[in-house]
C-alpha positions as CSV (number, residue, x, y, z in Angstrom):
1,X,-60.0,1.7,-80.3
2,X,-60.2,5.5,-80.6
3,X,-61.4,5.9,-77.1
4,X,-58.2,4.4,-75.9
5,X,-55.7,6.4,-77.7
6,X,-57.6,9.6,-76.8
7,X,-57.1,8.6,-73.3
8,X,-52.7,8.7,-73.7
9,X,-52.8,12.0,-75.8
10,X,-51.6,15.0,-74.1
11,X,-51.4,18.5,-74.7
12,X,-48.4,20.7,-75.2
13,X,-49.1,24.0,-73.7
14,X,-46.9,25.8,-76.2
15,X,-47.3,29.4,-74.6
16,X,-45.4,28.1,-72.0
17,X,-42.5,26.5,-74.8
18,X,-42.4,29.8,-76.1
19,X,-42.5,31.9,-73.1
20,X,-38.6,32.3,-72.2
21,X,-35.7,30.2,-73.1
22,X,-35.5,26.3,-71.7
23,X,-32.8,23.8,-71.7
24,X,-34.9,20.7,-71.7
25,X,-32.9,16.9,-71.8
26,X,-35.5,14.4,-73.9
27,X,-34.3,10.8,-73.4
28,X,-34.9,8.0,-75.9
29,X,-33.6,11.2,-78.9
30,X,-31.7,9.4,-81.4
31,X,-34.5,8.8,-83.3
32,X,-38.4,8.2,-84.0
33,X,-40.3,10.7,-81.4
34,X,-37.5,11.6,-79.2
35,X,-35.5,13.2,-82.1
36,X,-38.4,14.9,-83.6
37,X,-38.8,16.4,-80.3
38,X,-35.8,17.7,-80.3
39,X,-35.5,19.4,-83.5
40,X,-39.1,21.2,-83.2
41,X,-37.9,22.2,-79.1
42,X,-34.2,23.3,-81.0
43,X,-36.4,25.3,-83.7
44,X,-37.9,27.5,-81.1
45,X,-34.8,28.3,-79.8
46,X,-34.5,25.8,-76.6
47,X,-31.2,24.7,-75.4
48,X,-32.0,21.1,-75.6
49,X,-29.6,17.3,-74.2
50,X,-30.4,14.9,-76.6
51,X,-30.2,11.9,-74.3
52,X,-29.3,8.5,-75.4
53,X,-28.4,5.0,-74.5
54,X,-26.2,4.5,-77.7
55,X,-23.3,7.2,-77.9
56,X,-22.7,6.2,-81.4
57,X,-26.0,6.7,-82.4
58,X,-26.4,9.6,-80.4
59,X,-23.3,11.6,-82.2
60,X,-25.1,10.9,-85.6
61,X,-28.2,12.5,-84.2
62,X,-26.7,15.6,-82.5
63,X,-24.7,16.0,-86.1
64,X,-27.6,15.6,-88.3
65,X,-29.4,18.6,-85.8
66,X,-26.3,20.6,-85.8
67,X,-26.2,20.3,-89.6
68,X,-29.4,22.9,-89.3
69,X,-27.9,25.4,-87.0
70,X,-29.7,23.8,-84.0
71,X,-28.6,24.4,-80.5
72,X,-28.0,20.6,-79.1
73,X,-26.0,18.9,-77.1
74,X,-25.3,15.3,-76.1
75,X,-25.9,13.8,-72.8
76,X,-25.0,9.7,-72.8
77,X,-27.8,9.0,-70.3
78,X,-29.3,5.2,-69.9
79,X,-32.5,5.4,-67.4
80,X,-32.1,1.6,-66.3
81,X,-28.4,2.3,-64.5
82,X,-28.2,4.2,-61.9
83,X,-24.7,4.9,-62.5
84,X,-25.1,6.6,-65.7
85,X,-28.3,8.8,-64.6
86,X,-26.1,10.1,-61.8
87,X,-23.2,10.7,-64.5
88,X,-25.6,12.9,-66.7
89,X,-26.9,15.1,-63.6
90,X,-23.7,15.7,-62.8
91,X,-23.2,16.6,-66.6
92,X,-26.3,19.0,-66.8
């Protein structure tokens, strides 16, 4: 069992996070992973889209970051519709 989940870790290379400023979108970041992402990317000074399916859910998010002085924005962004991908490029 530990073999396996070695096999789906990966590394961060964080010199290059903190190198220069990013905007970076991370889908799936109105909660669990996604959102955590987002804060710790915010934290280092990023520019970072919080993308999400839910725009409800994502406005709670994006307040709860902003509530910390983070620098986040919302993109509404689901990655099964065409439609709304090309919407969010547009949007970025």
């Amino acid at each position: 069992f530990n073999r396996s989940i070695r096999k789906f870790c990966c590394k961060i290379d964080h010199k290059f996070l903190l190198m220069e400023r990013k905007v970076i979108l991370v889908t799936g970041a109105n909660k669990g992973i996604g959102f955590e992402i987002v804060r710790q990317l915010a934290k280092l000074g990023h520019e970072v889209l919080l993308a999400s399916r839910d725009e409800h859910k994502g406005k709670e998010a994006l307040l709860s970051l902003q509530s910390e002085n983070l620098n986040v924005r919302i993109v509404p962004l689901d990655i099964t519709d065409e439609s709304s991908i090309k919407k969010s490029v547009l949007y970025v």
